[in-house]
mmCIF file as Biopython writes it, N, C-alpha, C and O atoms, coordinates in Angstrom:
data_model
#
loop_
_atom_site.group_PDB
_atom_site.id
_atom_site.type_symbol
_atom_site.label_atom_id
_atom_site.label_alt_id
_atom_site.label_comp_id
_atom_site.label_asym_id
_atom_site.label_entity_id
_atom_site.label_seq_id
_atom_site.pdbx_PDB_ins_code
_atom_site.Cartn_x
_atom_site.Cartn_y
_atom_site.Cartn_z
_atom_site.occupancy
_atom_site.B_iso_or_equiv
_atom_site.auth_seq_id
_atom_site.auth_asym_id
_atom_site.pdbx_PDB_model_num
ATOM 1   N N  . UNK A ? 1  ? 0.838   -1.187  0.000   1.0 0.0 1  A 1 
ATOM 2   C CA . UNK A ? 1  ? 0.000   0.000   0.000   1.0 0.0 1  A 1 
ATOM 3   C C  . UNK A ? 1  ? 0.876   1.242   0.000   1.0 0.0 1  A 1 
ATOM 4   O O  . UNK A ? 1  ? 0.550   2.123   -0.796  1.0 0.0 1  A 1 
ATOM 5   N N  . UNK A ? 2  ? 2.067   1.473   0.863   1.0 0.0 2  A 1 
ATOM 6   C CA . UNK A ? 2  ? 2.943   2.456   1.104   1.0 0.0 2  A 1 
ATOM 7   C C  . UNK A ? 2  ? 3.745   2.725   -0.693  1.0 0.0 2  A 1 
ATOM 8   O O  . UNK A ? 2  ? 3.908   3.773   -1.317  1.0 0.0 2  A 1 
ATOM 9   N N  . UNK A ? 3  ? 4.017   1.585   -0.984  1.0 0.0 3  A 1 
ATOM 10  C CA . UNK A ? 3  ? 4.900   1.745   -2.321  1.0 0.0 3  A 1 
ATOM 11  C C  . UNK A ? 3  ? 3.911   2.698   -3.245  1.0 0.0 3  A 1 
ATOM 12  O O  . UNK A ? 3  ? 4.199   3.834   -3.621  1.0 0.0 3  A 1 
ATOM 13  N N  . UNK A ? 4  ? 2.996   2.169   -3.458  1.0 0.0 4  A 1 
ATOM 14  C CA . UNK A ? 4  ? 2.094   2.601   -4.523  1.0 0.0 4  A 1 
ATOM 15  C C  . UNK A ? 4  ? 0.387   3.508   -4.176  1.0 0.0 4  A 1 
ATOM 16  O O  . UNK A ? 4  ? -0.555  3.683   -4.949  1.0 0.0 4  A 1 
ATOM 17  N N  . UNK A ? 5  ? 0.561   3.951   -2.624  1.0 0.0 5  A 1 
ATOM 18  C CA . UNK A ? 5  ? -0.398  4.706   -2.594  1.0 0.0 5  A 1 
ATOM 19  C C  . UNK A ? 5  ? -1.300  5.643   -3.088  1.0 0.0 5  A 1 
ATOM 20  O O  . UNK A ? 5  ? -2.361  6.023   -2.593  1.0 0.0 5  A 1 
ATOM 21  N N  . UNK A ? 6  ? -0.749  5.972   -4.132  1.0 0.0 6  A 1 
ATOM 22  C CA . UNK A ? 6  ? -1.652  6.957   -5.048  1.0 0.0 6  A 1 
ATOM 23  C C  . UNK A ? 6  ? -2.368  6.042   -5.610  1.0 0.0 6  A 1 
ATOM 24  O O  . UNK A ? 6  ? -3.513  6.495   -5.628  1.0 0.0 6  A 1 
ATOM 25  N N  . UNK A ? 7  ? -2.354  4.717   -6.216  1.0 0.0 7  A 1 
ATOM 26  C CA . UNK A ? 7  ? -3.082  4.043   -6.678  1.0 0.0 7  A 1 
ATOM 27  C C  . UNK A ? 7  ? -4.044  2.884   -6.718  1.0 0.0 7  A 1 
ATOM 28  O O  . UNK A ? 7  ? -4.621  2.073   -7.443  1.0 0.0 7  A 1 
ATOM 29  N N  . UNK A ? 8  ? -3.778  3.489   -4.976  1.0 0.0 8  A 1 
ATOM 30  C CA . UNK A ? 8  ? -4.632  1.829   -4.077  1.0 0.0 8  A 1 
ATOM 31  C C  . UNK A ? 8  ? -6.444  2.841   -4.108  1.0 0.0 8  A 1 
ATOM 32  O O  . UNK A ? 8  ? -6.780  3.877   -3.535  1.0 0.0 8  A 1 
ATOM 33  N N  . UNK A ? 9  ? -7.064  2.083   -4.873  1.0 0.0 9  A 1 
ATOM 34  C CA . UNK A ? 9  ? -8.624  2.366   -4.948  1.0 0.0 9  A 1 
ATOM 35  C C  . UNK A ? 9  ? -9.224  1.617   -3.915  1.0 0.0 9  A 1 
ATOM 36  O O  . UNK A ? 9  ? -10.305 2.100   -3.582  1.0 0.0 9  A 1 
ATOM 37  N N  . UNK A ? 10 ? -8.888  0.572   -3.272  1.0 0.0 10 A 1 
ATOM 38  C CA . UNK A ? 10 ? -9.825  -0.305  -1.856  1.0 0.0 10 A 1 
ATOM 39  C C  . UNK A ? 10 ? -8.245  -1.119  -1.538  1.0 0.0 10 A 1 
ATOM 40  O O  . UNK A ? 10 ? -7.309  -1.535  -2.220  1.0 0.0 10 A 1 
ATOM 41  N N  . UNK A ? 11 ? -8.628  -1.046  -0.005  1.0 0.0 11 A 1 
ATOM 42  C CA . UNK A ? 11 ? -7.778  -2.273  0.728   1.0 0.0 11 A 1 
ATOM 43  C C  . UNK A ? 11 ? -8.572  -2.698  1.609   1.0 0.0 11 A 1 
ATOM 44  O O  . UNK A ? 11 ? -9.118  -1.863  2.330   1.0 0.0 11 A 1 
ATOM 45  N N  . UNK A ? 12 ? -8.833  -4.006  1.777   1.0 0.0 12 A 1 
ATOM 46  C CA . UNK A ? 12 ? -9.185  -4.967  2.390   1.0 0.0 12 A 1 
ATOM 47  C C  . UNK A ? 12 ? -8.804  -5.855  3.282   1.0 0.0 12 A 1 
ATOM 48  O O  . UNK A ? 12 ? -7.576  -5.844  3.188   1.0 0.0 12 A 1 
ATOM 49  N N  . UNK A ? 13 ? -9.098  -6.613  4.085   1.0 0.0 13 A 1 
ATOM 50  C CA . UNK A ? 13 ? -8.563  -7.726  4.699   1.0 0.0 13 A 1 
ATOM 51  C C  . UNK A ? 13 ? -8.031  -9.037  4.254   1.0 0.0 13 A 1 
ATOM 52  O O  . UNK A ? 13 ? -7.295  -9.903  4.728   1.0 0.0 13 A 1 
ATOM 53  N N  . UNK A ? 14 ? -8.897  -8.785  2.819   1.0 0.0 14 A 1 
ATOM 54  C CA . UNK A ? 14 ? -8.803  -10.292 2.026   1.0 0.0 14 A 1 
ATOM 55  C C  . UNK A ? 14 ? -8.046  -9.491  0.388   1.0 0.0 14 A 1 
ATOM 56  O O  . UNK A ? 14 ? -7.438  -10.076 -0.508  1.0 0.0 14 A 1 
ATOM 57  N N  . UNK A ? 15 ? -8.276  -8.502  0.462   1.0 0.0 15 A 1 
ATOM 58  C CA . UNK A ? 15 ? -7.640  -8.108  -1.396  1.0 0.0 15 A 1 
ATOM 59  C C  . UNK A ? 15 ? -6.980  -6.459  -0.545  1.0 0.0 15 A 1 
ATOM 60  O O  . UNK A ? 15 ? -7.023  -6.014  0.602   1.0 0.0 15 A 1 
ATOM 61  N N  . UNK A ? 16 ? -6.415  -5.984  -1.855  1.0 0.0 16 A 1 
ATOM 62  C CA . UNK A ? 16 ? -6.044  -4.769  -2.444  1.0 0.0 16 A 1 
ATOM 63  C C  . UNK A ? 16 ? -6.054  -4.604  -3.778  1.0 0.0 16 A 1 
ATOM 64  O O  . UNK A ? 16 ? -5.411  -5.234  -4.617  1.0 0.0 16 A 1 
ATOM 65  N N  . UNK A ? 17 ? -6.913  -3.615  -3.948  1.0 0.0 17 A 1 
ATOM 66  C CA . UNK A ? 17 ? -7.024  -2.858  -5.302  1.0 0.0 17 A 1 
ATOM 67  C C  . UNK A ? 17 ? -6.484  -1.914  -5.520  1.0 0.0 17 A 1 
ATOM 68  O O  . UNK A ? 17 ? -6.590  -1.025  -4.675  1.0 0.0 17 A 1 
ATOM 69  N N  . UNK A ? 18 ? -5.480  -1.595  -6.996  1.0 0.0 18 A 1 
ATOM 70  C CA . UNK A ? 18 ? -4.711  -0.624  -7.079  1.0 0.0 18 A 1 
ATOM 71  C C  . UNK A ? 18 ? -5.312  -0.298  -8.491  1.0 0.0 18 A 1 
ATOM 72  O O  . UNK A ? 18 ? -5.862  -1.087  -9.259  1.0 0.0 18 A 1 
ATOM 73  N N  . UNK A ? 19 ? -5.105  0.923   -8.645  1.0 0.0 19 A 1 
ATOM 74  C CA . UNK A ? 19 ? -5.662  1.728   -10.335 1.0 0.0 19 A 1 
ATOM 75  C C  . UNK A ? 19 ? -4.612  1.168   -11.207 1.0 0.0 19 A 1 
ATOM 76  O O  . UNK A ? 19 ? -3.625  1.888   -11.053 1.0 0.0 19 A 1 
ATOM 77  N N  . UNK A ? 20 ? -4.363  0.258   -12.022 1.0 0.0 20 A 1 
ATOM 78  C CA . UNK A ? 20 ? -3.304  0.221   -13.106 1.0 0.0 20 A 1 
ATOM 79  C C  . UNK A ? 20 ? -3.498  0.991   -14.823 1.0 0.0 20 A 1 
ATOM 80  O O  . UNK A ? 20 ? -4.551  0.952   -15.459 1.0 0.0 20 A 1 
ATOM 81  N N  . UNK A ? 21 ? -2.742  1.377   -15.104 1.0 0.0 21 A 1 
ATOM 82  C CA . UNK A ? 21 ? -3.040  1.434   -16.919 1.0 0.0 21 A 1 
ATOM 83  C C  . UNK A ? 21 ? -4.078  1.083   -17.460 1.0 0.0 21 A 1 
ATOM 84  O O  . UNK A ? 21 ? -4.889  1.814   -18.028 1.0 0.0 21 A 1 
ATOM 85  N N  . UNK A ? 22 ? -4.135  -0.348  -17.285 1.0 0.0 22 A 1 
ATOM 86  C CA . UNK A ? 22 ? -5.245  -1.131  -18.067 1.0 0.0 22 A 1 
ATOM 87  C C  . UNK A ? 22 ? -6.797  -1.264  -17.336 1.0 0.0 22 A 1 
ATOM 88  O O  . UNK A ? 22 ? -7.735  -1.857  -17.871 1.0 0.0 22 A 1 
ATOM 89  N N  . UNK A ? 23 ? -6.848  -0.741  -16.307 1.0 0.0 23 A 1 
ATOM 90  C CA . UNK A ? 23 ? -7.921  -0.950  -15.314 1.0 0.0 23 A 1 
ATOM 91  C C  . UNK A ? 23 ? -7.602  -1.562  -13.713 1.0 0.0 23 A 1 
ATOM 92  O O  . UNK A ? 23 ? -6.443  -1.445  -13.313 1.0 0.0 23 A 1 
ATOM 93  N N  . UNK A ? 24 ? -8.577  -2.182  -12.843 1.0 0.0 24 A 1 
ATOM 94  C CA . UNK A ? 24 ? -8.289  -2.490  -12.128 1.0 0.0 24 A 1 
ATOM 95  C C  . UNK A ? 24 ? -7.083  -3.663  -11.531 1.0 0.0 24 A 1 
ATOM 96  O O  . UNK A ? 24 ? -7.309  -4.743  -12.076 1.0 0.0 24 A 1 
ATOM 97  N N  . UNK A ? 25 ? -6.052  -3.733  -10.710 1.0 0.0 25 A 1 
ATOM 98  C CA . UNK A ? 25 ? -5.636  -4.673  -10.577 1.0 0.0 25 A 1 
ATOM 99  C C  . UNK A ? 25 ? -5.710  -5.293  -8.763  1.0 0.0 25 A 1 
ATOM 100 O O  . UNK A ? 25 ? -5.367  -4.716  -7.731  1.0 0.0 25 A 1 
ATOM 101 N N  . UNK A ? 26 ? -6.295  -6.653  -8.975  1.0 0.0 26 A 1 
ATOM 102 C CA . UNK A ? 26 ? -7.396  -6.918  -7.377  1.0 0.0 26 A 1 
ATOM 103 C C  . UNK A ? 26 ? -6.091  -7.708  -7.098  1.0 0.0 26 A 1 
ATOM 104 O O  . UNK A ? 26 ? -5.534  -8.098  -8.124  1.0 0.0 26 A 1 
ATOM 105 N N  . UNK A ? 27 ? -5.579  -7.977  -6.108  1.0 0.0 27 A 1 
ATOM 106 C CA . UNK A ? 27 ? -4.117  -8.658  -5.574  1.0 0.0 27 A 1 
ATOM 107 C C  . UNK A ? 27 ? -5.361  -9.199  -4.017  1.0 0.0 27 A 1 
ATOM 108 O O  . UNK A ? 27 ? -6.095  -8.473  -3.346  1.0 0.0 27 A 1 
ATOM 109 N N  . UNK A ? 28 ? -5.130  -10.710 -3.924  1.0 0.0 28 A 1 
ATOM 110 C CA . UNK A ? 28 ? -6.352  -11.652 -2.930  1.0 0.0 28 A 1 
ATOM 111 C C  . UNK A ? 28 ? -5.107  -11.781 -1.843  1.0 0.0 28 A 1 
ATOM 112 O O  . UNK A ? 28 ? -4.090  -12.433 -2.080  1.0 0.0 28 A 1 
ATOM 113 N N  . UNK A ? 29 ? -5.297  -11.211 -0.879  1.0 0.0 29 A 1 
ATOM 114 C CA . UNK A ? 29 ? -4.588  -11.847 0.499   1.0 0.0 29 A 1 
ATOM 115 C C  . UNK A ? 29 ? -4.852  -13.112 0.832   1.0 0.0 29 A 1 
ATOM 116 O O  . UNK A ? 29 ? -4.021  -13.679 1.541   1.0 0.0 29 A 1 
ATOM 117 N N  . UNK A ? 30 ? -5.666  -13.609 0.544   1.0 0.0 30 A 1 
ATOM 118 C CA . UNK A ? 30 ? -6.779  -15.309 1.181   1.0 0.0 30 A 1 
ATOM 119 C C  . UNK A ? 30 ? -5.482  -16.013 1.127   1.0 0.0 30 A 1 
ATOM 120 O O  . UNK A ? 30 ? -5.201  -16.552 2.198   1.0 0.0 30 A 1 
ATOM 121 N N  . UNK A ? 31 ? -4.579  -16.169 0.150   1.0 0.0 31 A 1 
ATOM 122 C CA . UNK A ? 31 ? -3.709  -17.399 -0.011  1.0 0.0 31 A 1 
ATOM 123 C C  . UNK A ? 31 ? -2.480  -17.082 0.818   1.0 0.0 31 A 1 
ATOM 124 O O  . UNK A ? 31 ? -1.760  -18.077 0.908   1.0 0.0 31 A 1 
ATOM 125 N N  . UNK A ? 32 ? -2.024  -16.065 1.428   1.0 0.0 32 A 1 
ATOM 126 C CA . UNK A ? 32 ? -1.015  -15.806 1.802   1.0 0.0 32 A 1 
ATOM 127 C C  . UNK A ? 32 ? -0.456  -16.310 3.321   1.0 0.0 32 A 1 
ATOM 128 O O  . UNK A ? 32 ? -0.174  -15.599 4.285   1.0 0.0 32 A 1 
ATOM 129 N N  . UNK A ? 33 ? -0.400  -17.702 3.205   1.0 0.0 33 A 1 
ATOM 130 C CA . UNK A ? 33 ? -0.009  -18.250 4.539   1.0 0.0 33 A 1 
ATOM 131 C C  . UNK A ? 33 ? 1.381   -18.913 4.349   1.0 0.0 33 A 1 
ATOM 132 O O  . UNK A ? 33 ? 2.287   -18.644 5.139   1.0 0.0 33 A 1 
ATOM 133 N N  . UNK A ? 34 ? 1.528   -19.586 3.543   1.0 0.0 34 A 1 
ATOM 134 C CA . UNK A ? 34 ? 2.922   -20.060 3.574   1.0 0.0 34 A 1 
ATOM 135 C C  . UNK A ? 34 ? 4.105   -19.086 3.359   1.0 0.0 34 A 1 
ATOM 136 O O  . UNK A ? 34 ? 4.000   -17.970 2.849   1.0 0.0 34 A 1 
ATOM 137 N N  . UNK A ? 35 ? 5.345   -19.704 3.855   1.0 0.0 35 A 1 
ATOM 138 C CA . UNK A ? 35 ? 6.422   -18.454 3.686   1.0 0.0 35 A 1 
ATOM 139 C C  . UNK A ? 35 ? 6.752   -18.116 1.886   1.0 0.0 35 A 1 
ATOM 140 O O  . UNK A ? 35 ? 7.104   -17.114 1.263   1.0 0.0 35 A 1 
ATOM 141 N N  . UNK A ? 36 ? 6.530   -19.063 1.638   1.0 0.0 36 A 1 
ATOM 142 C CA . UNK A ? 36 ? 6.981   -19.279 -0.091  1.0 0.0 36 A 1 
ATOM 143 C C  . UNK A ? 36 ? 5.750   -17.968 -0.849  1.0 0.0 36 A 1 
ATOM 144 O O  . UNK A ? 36 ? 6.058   -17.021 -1.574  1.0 0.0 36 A 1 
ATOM 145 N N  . UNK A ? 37 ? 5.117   -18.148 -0.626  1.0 0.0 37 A 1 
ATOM 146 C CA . UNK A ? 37 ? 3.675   -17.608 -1.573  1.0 0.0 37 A 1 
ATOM 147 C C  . UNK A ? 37 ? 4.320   -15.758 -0.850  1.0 0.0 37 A 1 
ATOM 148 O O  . UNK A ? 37 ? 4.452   -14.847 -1.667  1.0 0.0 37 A 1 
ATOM 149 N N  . UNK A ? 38 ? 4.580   -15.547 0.414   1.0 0.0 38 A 1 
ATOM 150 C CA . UNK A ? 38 ? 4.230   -14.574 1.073   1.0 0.0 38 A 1 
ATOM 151 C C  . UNK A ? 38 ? 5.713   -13.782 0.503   1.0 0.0 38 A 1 
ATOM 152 O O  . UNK A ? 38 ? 5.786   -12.557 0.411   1.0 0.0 38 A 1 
ATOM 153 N N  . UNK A ? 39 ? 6.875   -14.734 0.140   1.0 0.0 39 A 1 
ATOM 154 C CA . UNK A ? 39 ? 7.976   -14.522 -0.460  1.0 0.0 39 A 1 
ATOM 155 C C  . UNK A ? 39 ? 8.161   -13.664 -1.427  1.0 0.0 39 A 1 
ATOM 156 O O  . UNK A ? 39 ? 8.642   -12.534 -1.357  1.0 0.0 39 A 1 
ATOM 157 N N  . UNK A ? 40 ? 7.594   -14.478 -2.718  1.0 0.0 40 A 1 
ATOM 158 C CA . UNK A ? 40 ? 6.961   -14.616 -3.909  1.0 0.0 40 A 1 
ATOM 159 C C  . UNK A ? 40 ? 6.309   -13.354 -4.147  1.0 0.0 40 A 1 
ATOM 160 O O  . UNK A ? 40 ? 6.639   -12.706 -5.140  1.0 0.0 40 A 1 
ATOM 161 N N  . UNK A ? 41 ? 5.309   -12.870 -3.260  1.0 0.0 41 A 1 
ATOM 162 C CA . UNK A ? 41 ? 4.620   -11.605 -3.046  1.0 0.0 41 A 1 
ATOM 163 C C  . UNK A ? 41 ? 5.168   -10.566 -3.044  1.0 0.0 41 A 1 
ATOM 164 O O  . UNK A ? 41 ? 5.072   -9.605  -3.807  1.0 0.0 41 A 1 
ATOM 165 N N  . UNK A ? 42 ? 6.241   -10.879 -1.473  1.0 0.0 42 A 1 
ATOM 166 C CA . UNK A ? 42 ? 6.939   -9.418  -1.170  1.0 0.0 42 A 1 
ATOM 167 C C  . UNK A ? 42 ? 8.015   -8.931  -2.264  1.0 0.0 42 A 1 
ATOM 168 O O  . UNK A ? 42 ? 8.393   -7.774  -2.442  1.0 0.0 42 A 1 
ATOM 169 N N  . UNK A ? 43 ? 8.433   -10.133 -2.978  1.0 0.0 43 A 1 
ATOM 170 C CA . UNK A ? 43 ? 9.623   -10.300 -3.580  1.0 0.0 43 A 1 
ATOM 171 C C  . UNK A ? 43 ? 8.921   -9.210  -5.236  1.0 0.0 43 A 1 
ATOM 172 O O  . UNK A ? 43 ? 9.544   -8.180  -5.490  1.0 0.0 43 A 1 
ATOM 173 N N  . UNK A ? 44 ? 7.857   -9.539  -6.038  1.0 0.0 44 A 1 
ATOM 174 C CA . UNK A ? 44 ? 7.123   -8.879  -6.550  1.0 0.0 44 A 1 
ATOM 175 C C  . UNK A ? 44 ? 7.073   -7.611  -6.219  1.0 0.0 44 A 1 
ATOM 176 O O  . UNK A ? 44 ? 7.947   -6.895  -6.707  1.0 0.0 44 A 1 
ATOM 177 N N  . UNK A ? 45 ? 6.265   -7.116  -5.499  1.0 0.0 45 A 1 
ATOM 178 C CA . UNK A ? 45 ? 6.559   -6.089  -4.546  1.0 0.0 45 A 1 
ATOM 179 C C  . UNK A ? 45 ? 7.807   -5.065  -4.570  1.0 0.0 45 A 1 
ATOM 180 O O  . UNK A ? 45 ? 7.548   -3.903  -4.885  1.0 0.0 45 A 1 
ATOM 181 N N  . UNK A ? 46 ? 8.631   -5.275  -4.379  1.0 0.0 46 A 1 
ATOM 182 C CA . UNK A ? 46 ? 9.992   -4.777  -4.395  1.0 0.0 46 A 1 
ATOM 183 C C  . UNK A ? 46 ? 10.636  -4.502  -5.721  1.0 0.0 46 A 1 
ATOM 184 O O  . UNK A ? 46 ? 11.361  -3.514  -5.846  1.0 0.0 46 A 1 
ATOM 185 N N  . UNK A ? 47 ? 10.399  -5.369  -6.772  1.0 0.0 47 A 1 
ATOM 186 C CA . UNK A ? 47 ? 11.141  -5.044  -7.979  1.0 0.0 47 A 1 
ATOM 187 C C  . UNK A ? 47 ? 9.747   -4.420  -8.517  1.0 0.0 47 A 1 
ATOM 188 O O  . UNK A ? 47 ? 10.098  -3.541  -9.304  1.0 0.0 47 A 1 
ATOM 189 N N  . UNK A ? 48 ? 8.486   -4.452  -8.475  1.0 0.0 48 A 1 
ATOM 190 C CA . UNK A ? 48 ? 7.677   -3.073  -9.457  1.0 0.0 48 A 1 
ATOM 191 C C  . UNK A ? 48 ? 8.032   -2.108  -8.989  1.0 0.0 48 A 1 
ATOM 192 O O  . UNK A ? 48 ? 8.274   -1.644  -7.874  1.0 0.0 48 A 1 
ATOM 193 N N  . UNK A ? 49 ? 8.049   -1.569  -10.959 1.0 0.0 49 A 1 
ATOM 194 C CA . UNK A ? 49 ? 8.694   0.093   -10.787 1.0 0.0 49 A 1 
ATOM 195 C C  . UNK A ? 49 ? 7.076   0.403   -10.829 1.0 0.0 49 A 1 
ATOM 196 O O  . UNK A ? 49 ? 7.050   1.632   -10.885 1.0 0.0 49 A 1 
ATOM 197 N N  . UNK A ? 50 ? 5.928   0.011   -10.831 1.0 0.0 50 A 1 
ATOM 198 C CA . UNK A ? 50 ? 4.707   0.593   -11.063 1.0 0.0 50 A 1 
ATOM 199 C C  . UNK A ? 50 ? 3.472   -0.211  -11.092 1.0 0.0 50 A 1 
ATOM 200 O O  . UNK A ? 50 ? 3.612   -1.268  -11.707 1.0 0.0 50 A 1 
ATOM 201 N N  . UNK A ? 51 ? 1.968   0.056   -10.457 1.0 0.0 51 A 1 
ATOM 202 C CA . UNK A ? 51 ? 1.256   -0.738  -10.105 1.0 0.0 51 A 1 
ATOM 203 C C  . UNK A ? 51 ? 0.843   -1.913  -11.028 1.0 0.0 51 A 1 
ATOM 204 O O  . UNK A ? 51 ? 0.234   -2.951  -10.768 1.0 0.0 51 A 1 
ATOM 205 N N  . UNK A ? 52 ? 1.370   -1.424  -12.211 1.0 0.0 52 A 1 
ATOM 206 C CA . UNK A ? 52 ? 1.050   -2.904  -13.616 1.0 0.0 52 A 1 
ATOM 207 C C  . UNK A ? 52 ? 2.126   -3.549  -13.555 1.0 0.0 52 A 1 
ATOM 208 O O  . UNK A ? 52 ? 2.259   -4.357  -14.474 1.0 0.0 52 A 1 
ATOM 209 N N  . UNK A ? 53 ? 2.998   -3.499  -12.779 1.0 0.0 53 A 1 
ATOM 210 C CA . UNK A ? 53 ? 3.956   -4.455  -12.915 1.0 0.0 53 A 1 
ATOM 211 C C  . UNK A ? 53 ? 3.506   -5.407  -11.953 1.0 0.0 53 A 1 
ATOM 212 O O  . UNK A ? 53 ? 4.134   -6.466  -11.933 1.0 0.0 53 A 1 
ATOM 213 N N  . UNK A ? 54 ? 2.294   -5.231  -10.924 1.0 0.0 54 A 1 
ATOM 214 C CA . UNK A ? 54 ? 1.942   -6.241  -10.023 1.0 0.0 54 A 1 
ATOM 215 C C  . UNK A ? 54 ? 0.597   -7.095  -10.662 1.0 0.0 54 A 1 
ATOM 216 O O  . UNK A ? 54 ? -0.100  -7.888  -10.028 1.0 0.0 54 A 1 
ATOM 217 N N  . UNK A ? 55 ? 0.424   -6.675  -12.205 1.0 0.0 55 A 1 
ATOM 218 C CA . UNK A ? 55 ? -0.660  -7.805  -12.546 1.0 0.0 55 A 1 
ATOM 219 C C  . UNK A ? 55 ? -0.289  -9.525  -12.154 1.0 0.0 55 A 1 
ATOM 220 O O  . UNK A ? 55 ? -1.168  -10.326 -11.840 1.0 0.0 55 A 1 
ATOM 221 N N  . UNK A ? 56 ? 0.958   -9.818  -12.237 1.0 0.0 56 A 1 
ATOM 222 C CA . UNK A ? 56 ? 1.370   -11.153 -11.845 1.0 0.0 56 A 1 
ATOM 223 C C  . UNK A ? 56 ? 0.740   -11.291 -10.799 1.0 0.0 56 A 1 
ATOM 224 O O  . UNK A ? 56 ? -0.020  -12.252 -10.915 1.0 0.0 56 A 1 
ATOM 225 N N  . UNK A ? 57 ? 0.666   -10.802 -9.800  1.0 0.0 57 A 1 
ATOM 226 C CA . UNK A ? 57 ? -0.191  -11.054 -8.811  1.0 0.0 57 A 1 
ATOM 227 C C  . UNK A ? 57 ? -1.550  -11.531 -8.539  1.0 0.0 57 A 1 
ATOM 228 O O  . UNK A ? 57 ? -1.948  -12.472 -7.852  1.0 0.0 57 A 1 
ATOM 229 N N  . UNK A ? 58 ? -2.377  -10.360 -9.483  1.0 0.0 58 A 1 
ATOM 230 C CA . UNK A ? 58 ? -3.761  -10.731 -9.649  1.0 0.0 58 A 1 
ATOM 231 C C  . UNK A ? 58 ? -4.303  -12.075 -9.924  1.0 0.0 58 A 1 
ATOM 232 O O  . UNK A ? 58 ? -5.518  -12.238 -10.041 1.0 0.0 58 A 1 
#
């Protein structure tokens, strides 16, 4: 949310929605229990230069 705040449209308990280029992009918290997935995430996270670079996520 901090990285890309200008473009978070809803945050949730279970998602975050950010405004991308192409339209909405919904990123689901639900799965994020193992260290691998939560990795995977943060690791994403860190290398977008911009909220469409987190469609992998969606």
């Amino acid at each position: 949310i901090q990285k890309f705040a200008s473009a978070v449209t809803a945050a949730q308990w279970d998602h975050i929605t950010l405004q991308g280029r192409e339209g909405p992009i919904k990123i689901s918290l639900l799965d994020l229990f193992a260290p691998e997935d939560v990795l995977r995430c943060s690791r994403a996270i860190d290398a977008a230069r911009s909220p469409e670079d987190l469609r992998i996520l969606s």
